[in-house]
C-alpha positions as CSV (number, residue, x, y, z in Angstrom):
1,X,0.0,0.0,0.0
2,X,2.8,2.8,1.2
3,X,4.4,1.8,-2.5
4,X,1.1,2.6,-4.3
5,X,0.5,6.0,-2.3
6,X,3.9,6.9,-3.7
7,X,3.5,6.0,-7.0
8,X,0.0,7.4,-6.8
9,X,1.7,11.1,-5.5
10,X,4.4,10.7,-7.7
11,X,2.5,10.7,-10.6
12,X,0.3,13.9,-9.1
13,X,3.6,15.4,-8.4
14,X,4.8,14.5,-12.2
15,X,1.6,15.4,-13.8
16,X,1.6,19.2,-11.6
17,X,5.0,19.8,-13.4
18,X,3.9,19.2,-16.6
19,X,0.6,21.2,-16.1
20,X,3.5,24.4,-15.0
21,X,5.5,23.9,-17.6
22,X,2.8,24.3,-20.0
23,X,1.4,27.2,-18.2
24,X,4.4,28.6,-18.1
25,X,5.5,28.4,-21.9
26,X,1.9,29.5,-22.9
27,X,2.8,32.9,-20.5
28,X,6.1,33.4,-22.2
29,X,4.8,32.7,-25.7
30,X,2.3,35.3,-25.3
31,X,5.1,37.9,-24.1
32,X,6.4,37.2,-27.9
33,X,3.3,38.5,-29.4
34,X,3.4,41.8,-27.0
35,X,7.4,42.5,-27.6
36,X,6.4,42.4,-31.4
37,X,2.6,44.2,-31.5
38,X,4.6,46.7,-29.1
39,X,7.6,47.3,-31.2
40,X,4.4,47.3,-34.4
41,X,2.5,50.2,-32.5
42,X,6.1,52.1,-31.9
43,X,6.1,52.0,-35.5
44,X,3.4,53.1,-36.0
45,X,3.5,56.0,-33.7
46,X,7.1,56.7,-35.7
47,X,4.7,56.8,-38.8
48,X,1.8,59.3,-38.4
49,X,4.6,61.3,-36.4
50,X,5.1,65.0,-37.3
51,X,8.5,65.8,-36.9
52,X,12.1,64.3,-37.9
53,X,12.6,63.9,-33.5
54,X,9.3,61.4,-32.8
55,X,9.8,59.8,-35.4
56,X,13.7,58.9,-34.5
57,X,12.2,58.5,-30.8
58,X,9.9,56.2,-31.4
59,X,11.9,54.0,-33.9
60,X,14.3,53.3,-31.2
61,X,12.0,52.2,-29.2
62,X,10.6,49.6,-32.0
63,X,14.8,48.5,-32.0
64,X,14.6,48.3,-28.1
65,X,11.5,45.9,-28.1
66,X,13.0,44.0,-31.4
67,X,17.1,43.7,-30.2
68,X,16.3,43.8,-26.2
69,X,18.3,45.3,-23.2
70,X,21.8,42.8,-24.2
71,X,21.1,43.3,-28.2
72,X,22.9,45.0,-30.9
73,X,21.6,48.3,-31.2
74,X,19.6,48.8,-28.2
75,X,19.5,52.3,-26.5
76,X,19.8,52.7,-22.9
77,X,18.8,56.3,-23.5
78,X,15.7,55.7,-25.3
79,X,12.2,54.0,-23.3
80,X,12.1,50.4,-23.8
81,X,8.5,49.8,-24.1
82,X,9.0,46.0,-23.7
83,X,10.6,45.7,-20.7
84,X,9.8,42.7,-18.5
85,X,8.5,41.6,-21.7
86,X,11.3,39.4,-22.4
87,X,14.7,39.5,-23.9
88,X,13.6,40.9,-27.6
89,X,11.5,39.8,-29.7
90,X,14.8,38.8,-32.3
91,X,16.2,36.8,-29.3
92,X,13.0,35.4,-27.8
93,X,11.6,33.9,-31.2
94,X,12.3,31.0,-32.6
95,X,10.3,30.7,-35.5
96,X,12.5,31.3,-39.0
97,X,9.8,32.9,-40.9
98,X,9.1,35.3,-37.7
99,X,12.3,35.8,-37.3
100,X,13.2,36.7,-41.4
101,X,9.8,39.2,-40.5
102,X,11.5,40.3,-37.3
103,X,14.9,41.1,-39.1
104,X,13.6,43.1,-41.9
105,X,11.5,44.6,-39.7
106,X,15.0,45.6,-37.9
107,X,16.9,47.2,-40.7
108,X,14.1,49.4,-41.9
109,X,13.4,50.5,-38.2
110,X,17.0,51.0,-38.3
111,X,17.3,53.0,-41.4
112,X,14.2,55.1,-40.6
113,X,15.7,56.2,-37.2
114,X,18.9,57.6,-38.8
115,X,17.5,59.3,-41.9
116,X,17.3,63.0,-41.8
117,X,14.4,63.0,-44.6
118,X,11.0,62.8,-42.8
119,X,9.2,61.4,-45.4
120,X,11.8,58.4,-45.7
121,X,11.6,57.6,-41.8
122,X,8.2,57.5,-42.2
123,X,7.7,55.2,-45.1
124,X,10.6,52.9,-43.5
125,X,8.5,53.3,-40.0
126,X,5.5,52.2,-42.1
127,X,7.2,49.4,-43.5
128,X,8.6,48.4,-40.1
129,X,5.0,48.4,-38.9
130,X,3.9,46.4,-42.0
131,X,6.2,43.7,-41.2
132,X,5.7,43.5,-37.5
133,X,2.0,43.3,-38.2
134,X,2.6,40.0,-40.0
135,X,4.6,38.5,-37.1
136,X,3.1,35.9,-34.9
């Protein structure tokens, strides 16, 4: 009998694990859909912005949520809008056609941040947000 209620908790034990392990994954995989709907709406904002500045200010903050506090390109000196959300959407996804979307999404967030032609940082924000919109 003492063998059988061990087996018996065991197995509770086992299957309580599992049950927080799934939890758990389903929590974090939702975190990779807010990093990249976040960095999206940063876009965005970069987009129907008004002057050279937002625009630049709001694109770093789409790099920030994409590359994450450790990545290439992040700006302590900028807002990260997806803190606690993970490590960056780059380094938190795993899926290769996200991550192609992710990366393009990168350089023309990139490239729209250091222009000094508003109309070109907005149509690379708008792409940025294009791409980020297809993610996940």
């Amino acid at each position: 009998m003492i063998s059988i209620r061990m087996s018996k908790g065991l197995r509770v034990l086992g299957f309580g694990a599992v049950s927080l392990i799934a939890v758990a994954t389903a929590a974090f995989a939702a975190d990779l859909s807010k990093e990249a709907a976040t960095a999206g709406q940063h876009a965005g904002m970069a987009a129907s912005a008004t002057d050279l500045k937002t625009v630049e200010s709001h694109l770093h903050m789409t790099i920030n949520c994409l590359v994450g506090p450790k990545g290439k390109g992040f700006d302590a000196n900028v807002a990260n809008p997806c803190k606690d959300m993970g490590n960056g959407a780059m380094t938190d996804n795993t899926n290769p056609a996200d991550k192609k979307l992710l990366k393009q999404a990168l350089a023309k967030a990139q490239a729209g941040a250091t222009s000094s032609d508003l109309a070109k940082a907005k149509a690379d924000a708008t792409a940025a947000q294009t791409l980020l919109d297809k993610v996940m």
